[in-house]
Short mmCIF file of the C-alpha atoms (twelve columns), coordinates in Angstrom:
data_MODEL
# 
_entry.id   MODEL 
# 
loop_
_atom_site.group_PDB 
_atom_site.id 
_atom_site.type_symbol 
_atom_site.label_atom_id 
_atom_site.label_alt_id 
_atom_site.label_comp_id 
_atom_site.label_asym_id 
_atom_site.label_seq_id 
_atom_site.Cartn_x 
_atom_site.Cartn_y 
_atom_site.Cartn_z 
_atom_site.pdbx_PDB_model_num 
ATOM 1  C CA . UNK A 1  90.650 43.411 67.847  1 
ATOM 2  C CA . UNK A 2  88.246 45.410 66.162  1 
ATOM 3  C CA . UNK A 3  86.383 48.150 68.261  1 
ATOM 4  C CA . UNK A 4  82.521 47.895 67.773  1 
ATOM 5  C CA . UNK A 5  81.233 50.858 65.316  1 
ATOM 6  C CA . UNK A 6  77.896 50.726 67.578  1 
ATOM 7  C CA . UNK A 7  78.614 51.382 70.864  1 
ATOM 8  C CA . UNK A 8  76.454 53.043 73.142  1 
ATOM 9  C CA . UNK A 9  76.753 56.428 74.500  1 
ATOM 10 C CA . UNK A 10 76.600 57.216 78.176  1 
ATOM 11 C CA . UNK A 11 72.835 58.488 78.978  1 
ATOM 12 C CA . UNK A 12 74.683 60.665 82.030  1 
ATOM 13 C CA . UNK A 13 77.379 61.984 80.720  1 
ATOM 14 C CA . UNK A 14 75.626 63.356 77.808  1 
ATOM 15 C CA . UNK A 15 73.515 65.363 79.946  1 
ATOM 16 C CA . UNK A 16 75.859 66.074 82.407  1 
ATOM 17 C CA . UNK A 17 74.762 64.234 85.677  1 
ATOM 18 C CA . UNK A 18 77.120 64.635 88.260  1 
ATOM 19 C CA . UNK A 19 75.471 62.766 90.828  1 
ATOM 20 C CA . UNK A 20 72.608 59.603 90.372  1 
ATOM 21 C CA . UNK A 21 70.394 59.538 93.101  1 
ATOM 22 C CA . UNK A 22 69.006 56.905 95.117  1 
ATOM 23 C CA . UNK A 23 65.604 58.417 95.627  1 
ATOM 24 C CA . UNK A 24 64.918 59.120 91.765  1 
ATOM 25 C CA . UNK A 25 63.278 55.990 90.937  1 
ATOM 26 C CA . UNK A 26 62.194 56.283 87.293  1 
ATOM 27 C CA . UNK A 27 65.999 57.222 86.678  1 
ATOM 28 C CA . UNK A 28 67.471 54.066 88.318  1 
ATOM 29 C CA . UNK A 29 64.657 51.537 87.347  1 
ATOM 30 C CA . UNK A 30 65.150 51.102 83.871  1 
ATOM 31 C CA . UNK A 31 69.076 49.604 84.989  1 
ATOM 32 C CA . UNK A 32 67.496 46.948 86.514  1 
ATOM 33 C CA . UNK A 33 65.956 43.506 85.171  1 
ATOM 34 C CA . UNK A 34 62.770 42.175 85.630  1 
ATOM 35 C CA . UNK A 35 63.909 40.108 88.654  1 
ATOM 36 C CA . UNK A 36 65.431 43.459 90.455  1 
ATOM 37 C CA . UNK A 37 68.712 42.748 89.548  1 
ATOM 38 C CA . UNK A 38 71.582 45.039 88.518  1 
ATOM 39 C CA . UNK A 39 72.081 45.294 84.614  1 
ATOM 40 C CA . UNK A 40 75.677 44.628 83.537  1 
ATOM 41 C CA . UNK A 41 77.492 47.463 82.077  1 
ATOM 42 C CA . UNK A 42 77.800 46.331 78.509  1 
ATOM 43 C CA . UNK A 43 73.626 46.260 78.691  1 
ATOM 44 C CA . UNK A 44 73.365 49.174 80.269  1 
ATOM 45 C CA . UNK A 45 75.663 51.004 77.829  1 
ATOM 46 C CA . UNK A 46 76.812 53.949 80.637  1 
ATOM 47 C CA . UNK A 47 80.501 54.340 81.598  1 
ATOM 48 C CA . UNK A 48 81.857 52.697 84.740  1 
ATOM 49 C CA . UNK A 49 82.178 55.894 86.610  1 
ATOM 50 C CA . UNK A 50 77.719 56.017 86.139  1 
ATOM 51 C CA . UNK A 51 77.756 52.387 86.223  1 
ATOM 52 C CA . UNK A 52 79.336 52.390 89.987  1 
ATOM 53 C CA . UNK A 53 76.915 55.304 90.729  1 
ATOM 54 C CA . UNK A 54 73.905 53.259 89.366  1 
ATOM 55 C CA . UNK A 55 75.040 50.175 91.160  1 
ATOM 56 C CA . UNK A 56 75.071 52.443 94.505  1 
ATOM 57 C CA . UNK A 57 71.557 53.775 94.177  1 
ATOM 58 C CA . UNK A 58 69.758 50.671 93.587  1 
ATOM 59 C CA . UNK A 59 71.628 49.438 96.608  1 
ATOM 60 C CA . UNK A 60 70.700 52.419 98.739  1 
ATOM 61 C CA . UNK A 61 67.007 52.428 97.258  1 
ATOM 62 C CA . UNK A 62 67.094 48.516 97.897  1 
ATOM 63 C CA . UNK A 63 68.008 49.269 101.814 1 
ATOM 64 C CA . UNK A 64 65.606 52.078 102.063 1 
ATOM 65 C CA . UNK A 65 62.900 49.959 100.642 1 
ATOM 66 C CA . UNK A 66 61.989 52.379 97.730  1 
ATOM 67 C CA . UNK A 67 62.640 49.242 95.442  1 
ATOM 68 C CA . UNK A 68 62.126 45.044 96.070  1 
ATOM 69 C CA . UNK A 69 65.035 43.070 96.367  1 
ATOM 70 C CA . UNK A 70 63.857 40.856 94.320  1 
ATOM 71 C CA . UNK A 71 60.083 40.792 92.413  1 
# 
């Protein structure tokens, strides 16, 4: 199986984030859909290690109620 020549790069690791954090809204919004869900990782484009950091922000910002549930 062929690997695909345009694969995205991973936004965080190319500027080093070590940590995402769940009160930096205009970082975590843009990984979500217009109904507040979670974008996939093969939309999103980031690695899984970001991806599971992502994915534990907007659940913490979700709980905290910096972000709907749903819109």
């Amino acid at each position: 199986m062929a690997r695909n020549k345009y694969s995205k790069q991973c936004e965080f690791c190319d500027s080093d984030a070590q940590y995402v954090d769940y009160k930096n809204i205009k970082a975590i919004m843009p990984f979500t859909t217009k109904y507040a869900k979670i974008v996939p990782k093969y939309y999103s484009g980031l690695c899984l290690r970001h991806q599971k950091m992502i994915a534990r922000a907007i659940k913490r910002a979700r709980f905290m109620a910096l972000i709907p549930f749903v819109k």
